[in-house]
Structure formats: structure tokens, C-alpha cells
ROGU-44121 format. One line per 5 residues: number of its first residue (from 0); their letters; for each residue x, y, z of C-alpha. Coordinates in pm, whole numbers, plus 32768, in hexadecimal, padded with zeros to 4 digits. Layout:
<rodos>
NUM) A) X Y Z | ... $
</rodos>
This chain:
<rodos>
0) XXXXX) 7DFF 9169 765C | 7D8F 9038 75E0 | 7EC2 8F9A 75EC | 7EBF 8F9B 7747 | 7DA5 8EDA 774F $
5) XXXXX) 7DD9 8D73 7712 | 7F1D 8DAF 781E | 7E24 8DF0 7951 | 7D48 8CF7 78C9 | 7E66 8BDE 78E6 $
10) XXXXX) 7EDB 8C73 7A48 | 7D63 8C54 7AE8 | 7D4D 8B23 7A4E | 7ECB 8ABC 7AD9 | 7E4C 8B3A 7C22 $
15) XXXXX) 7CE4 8A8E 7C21 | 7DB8 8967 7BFE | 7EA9 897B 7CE2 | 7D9F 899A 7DD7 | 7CDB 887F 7D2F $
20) XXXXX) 7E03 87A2 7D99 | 7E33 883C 7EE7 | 7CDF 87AD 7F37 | 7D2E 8675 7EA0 | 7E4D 8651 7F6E $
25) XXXXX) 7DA9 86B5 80C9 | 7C7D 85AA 8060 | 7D99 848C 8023 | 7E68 84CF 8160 | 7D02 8461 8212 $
30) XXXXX) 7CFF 8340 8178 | 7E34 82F6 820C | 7E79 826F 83A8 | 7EFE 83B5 8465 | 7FCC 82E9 8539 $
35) XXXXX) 8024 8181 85B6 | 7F58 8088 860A | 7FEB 7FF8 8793 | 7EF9 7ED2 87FD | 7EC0 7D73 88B2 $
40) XXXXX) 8061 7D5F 8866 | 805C 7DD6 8702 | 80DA 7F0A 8692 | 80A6 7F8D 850A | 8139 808A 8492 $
45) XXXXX) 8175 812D 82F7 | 8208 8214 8225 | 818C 82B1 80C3 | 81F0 837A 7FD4 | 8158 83D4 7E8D $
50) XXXXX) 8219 8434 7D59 | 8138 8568 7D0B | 8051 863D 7DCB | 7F74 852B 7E07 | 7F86 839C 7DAA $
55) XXXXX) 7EDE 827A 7D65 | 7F77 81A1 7E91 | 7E72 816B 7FF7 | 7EA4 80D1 8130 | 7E06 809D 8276 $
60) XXXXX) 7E00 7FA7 83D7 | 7CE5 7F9F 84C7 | 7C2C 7EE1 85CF | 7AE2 7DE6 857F | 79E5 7DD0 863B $
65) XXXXX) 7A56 7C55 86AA | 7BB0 7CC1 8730 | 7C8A 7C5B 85EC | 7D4E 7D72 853D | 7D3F 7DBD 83CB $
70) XXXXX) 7E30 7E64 8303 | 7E18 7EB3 8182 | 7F0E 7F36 806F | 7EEA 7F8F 7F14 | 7F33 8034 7DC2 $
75) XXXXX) 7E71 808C 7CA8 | 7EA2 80AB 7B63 | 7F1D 81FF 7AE8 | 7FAE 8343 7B89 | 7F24 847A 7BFA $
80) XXXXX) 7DCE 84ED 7BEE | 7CE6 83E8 7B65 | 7DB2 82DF 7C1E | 7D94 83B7 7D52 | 7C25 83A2 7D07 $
85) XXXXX) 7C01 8234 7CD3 | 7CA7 81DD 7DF0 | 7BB7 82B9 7EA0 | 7ABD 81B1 7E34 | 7B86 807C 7E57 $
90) XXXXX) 7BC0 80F2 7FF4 | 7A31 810B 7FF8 | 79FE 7FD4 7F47 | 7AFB 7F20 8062 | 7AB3 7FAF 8162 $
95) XXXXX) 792D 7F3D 8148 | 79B6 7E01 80D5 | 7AA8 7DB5 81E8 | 7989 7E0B 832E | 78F6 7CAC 82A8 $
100) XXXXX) 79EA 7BF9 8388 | 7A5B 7AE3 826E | 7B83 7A5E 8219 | 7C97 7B16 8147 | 7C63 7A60 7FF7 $
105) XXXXX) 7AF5 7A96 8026 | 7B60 7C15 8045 | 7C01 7C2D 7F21 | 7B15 7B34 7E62 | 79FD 7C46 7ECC $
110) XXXXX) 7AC3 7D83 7E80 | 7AF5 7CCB 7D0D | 7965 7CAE 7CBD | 791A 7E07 7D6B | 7A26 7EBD 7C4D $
115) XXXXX) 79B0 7DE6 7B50 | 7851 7E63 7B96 | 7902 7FB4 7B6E | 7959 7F72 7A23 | 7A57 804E 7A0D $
120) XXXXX) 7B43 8001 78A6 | 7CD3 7FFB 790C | 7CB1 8043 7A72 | 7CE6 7F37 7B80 | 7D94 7F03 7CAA $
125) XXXXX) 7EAA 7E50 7D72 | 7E65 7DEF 7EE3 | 7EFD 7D5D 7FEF | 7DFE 7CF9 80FF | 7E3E 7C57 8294 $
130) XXXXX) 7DA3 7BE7 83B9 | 7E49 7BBD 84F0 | 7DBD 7B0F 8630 | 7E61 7B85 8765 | 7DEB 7A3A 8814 $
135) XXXXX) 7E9E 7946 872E | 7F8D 7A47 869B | 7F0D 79AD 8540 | 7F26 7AA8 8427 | 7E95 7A46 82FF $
140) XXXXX) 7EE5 7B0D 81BB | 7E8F 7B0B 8031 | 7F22 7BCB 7F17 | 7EF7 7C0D 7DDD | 7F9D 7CC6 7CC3 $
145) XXXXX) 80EE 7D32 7DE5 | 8222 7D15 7E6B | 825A 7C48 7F7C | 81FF 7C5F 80AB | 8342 7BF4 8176 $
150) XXXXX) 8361 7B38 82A4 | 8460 7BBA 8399 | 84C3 7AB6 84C8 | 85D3 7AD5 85C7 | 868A 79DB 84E7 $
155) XXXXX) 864F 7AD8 8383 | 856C 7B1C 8298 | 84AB 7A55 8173 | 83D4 7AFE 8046 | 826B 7A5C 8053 $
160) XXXXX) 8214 79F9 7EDE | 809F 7A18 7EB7 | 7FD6 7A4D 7D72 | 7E96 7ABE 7D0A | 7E23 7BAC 7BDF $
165) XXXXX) 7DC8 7D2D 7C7B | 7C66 7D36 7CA9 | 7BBA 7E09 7B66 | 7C52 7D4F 7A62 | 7BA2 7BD6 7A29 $
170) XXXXX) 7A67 7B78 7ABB | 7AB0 7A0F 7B37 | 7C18 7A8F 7BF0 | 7C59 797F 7D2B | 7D30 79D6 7E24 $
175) XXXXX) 7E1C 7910 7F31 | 7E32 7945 807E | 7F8E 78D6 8190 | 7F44 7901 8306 | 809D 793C 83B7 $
180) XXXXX) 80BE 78FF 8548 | 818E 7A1E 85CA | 8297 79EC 86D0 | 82DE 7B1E 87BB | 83E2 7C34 8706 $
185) XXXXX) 8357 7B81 85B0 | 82E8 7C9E 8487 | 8219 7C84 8336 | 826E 7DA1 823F | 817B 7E1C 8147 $
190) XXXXX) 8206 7EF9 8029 | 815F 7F66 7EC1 | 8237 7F25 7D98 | 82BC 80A3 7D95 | 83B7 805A 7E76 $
195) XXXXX) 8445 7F14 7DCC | 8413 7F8B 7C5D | 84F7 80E7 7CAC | 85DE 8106 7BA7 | 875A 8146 7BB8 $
200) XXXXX) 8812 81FD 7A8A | 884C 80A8 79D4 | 86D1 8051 79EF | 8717 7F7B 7AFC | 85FF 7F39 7BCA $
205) XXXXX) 8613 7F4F 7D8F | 8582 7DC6 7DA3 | 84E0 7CF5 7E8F | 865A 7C54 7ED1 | 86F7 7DEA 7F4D $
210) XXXXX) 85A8 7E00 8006 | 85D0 7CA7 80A1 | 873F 7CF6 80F8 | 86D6 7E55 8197 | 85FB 7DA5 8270 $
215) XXXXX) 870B 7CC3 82EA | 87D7 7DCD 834D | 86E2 7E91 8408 | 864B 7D71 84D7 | 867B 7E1B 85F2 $
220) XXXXX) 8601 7F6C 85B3 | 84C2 7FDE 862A | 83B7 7FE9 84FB | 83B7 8146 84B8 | 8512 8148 8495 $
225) XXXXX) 851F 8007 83B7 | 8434 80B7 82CE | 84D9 81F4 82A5 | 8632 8108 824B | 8583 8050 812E $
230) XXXXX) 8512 81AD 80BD | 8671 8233 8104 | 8701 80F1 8040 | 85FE 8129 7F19 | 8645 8289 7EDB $
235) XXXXX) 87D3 8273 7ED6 | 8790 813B 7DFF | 8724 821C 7D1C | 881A 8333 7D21 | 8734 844A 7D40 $
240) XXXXX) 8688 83F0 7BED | 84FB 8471 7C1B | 8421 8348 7CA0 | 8325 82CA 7B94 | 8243 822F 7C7F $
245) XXXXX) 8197 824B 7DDD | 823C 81AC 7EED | 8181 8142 802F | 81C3 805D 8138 | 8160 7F9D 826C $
250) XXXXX) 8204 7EDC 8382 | 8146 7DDD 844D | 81F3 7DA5 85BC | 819A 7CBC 86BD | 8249 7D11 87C9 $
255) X) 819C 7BEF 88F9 $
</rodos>
């Protein structure tokens, strides 16, 4: 009989698990917008999708109180669980960082001393962070630690270089800020490194370039449908090999 034992043991345990993560899941999906964002001629709109039952990448766009529109996207370090979990507390941290109304280097300049407060070893996170104003159509936007983001025009697209080290990691970490005027039908794309770092069979990574050229070639789809191509485009890229990484992604619009 005893046998037997250690067998139910691992299946409760199996099961207390799987409902562990069902929770886990159900708690991250709030953290997430339910829908897009349509606004004083803006429209945002995203796409995500984790590479286990729950992942370390967060995003979210909203409203301040004086008119401007935020948006924020970013990926910690690690998979699964505990990055689940730290991003948990990086969204909190932002989020009470952001209602401060200052600029977008400030942002991230804050969100650095609030982790390193933390002190939490290895764990850190990269962050994109923007602030439109529907009056000028001015976005402003700092990075640090990602891809991109890309600016699409009627007349194509170009990748935004923009550097900073991911807040958690040093202590004195500056950040830069570019402030973009947007022309009617003109897009920003924000992306987390899953989709350009998926892997082909030759190790061949996606790259900003294929997600540049995608973004030519769908300039004039709506941006729902221009996200689901670059996630389309990663995942034949990588010829059904299993994606190693999060993948999460937002389009900015300004449609007046």
C-alpha cells in the first residue's frame, strides 16, 4: 500500500499546482488592458503572448488626469513564476510612479531608485515608457534595455535607437528622452525583445531589420491587424520551433 503513496502525493501536489498557476494566470491577464484604447484621435491597441502559463512581460495605456495619454511596456528578467511575480511589483511600482505627471526619463529614472530600494539580486527590468499630448500630437518616449520602438510614416518606417540600462541593475542609470510630432495615419510600435530575439533552426535571430520591413508592408493595415502580421511573421520565422521568450506588443495610432 505504501507504494501508492508517494504517487497521490505527487498528483495533489501536480494538481495544487496547476491551480496555483491558474490563479497566477487570471491575476496577470488583469494586469493587462482588456481592449483598445480609442481617444482625442489616438487609437492603441496590443497583443501578448507568454511562452509558459504565465510570463514576465506587462503592458498598459491610460488617460492622466491632465488629458495626455501614457502607455508603458516591459520585460523582466526571467520566465515563469517568480518573473510573473516581479513584474507584479514592477506594474505597482509604475504605475504609482507614472500618476506624478513627469517626463518619461524622469519615469524611468524613478522606477530605477524604487527597484533598487527593492534590492532584489539578478532581477531588473526593461521598459519602454510614452506620453502623448493630443493638443500638440507630441509623444515623447524613453527606453531602456529594448528593441526599438519604430516609427511608421506614410513614407515607411524607421527603428528609434534609444539606450538606457533596465531599471534594477545600477543605481546612478540616466536615461534619454526623443519627443516625435505625429502627422495624421503616423504609428509608433512598441515591442519586447521576444519577438526580435525568436530563433530560426540556424540560430538566426527575427531582428529589428524583418520587424522594420513587416511594418513597411503593412502600412496600411489597421493596428490590430499589423500586430497579428509581425506575430504571424515571427512565428513562421521560426518554423514552429517553441518560443523561448514572452512576446508582447503595442501599436500607437494617431489617426487626426
Amino acid at each position: 500500500m505504501n507504494t501508492f503513496v508517494p504517487s497521490v502525493e505527487l498528483q495533489v501536489l501536480e494538481k495544487l499546482r496547476e491551480e496555483e498557476l491558474e490563479e497566477a494566470r487570471a491575476l496577470q491577464s488583469v494586469m493587462l488592458p482588456k481592449e483598445s484604447l480609442c481617444s482625442r484621435g489616438v487609437t492603441i491597441s496590443h497583443q501578448f503572448q507568454p511562452v509558459s502559463a504565465v510570463g514576465g512581460d506587462f503592458l498598459d495605456y491610460f488617460q492622466l488626469t491632465d488629458g495626455s495619454i501614457g502607455l508603458y511596456l516591459g520585460d523582466v528578467s526571467g520566465k515563469g513564476l517568480p518573473a510573473a511575480f516581479f513584474g507584479a511589483l514592477a506594474v505597482g511600482t509604475l504605475r504609482g510612479v507614472h500618476k506624478t505627471g513627469i517626463s518619461s526619463d524622469q519615469v524611468l529614472a524613478a522606477m530605477n531608485r524604487r527597484l533598487m530600494i527593492r534590492g532584489l539580486p539578478a532581477r531588473h527590468a526593461a521598459l519602454q515608457y510614452a506620453v502623448f499630448n493630443p493638443s500638440t500630437r507630441e509623444i515623447q518616449i524613453s527606453s531602456a534595455g529594448m528593441p526599438g520602438p519604430v516609427h511608421l510614416t506614410r513614407k515607411g518606417c524607421r527603428l528609434l535607437k534609444l539606450s538606457g540600462i533596465p531599471p534594477g541593475l545600477w543605481p546612478c542609470a540616466s536615461y534619454e528622452t526623443t519627443v516625435l510630432r505625429l502627422e495624421p495615419g503616423d504609428s509608433v510600435l512598441f515591442c519586447t525583445d521576444g519577438v526580435t530575439d525568436s530563433m530560426n533552426m540556424d540560430e538566426e535571430s527575427f531582428g529589428t531589420d524583418r520587424l522594420v520591413a513587416i511594418c513597411e508592408e503593412h502600412l496600411a493595415d489597421s493596428p490590430t491587424h499589423l500586430l497579428q502580421a509581425i506575430f504571424l511573421a515571427a512565428g513562421t520565422f521560426s518554423c514552429g520551433r517553441p518560443p523561448h521568450d514572452d512576446m508582447a506588443a503595442a501599436l500607437f495610432y494617431c489617426s487626426e
